[in-house]
C-alpha positions as semicolon CSV with decimal commas, in nm:
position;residue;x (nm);y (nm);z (nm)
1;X;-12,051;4,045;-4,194
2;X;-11,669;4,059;-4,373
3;X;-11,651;4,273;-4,667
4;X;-11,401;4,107;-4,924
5;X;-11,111;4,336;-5,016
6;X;-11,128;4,520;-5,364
7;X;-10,844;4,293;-5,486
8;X;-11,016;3,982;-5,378
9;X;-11,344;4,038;-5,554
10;X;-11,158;4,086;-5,856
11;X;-10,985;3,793;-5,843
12;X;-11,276;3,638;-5,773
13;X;-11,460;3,767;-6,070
14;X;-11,142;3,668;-6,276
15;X;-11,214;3,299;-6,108
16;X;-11,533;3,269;-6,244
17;X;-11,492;3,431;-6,582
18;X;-11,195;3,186;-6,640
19;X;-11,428;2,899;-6,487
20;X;-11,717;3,001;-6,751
21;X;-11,451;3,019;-7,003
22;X;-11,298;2,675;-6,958
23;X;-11,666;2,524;-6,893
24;X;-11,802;2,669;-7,257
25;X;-11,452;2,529;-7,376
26;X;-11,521;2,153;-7,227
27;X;-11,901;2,121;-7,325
28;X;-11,992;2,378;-7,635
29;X;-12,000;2,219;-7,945
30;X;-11,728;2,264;-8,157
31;X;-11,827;2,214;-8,491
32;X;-11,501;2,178;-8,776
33;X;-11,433;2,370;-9,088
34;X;-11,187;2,419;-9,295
35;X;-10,816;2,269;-9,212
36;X;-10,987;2,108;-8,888
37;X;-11,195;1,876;-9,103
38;X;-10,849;1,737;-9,237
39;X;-10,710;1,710;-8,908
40;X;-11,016;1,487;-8,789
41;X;-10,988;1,282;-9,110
42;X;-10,624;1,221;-9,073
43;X;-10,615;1,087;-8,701
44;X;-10,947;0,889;-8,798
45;X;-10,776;0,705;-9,041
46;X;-10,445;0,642;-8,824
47;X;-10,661;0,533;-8,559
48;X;-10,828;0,317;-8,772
49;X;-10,509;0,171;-8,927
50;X;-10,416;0,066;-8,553
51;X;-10,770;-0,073;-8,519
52;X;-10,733;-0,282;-8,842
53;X;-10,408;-0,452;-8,690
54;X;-10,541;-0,528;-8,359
55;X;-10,809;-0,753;-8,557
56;X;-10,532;-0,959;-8,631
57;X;-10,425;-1,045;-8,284
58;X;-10,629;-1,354;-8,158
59;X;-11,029;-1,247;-8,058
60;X;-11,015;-1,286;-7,693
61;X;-11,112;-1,060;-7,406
62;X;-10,744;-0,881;-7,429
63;X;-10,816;-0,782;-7,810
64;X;-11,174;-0,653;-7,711
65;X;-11,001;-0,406;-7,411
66;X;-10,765;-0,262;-7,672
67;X;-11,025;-0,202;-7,907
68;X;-11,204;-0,037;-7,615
69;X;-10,936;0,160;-7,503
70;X;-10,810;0,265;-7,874
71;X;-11,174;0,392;-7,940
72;X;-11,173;0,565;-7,611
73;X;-10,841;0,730;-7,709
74;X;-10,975;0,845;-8,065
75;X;-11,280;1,001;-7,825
76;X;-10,974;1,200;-7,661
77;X;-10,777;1,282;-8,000
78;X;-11,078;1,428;-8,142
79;X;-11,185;1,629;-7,857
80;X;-10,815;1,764;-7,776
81;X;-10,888;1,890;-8,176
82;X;-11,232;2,048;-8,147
83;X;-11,148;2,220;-7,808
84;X;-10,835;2,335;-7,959
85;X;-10,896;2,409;-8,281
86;X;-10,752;2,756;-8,330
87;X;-10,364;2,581;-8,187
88;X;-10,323;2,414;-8,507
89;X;-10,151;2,595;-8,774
90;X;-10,323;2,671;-9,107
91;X;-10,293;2,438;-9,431
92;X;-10,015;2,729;-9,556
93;X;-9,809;2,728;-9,248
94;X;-9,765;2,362;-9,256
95;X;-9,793;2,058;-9,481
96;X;-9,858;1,816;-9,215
97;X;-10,202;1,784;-9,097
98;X;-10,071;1,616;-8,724
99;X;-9,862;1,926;-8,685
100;X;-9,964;2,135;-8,406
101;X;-9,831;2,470;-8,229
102;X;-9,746;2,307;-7,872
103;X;-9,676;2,643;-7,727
104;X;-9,794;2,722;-7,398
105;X;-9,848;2,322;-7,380
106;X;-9,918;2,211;-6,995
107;X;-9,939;1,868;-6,877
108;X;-10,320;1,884;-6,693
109;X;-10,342;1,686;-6,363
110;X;-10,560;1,367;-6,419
């Protein structure tokens, strides 16, 4: 039987803290207030917008795959805003409710 190292069971623990962390991030809801509300509102309506012109191409199966994929991307927007909430600078800081604080930004592997 192998003991693990000091260091290693740390970094282990570290693991699965960061794990719990990142799981409580993906799945616990995140429920808006304040600014955040705004936020949601704002890309809603964009995305909505964009929506509204696609009904103007031709209905065929093409049209219906856009409107798929554009509600599937508002599904993204609004969870990249609820699981990041606090990265979005308050109503004082900024005037534009699509600003956000991209600091620290990393591309995640798909």
């Amino acid at each position: 039987m192998s003991a693990e190292a000091p260091n290693e069971e740390s970094q282990r623990k570290a693991t699965t803290a960061e794990l719990a962390a990142e799981l409580d991030r993906v799945f616990d809801y995140h429920a808006p207030t304040g600014h955040i509300v705004d936020i949601h509102n704002a890309w809603r309506a964009l995305v909505k917008q964009f929506a509204i012109g696609l009904m103007g191409l031709p209905a065929t199966r093409e049209r219906a795959m856009a409107l798929t994929r554009l509600e599937e991307c508002s599904f993204w927007i609004h969870a990249t805003i609820a699981r990041n909430h606090d990265r979005f600078p308050h109503p004082d800081k900024s005037e534009d409710p699509l600003e956000v604080d991209s600091a620290g930004d990393e591309e995640s592997p798909d």
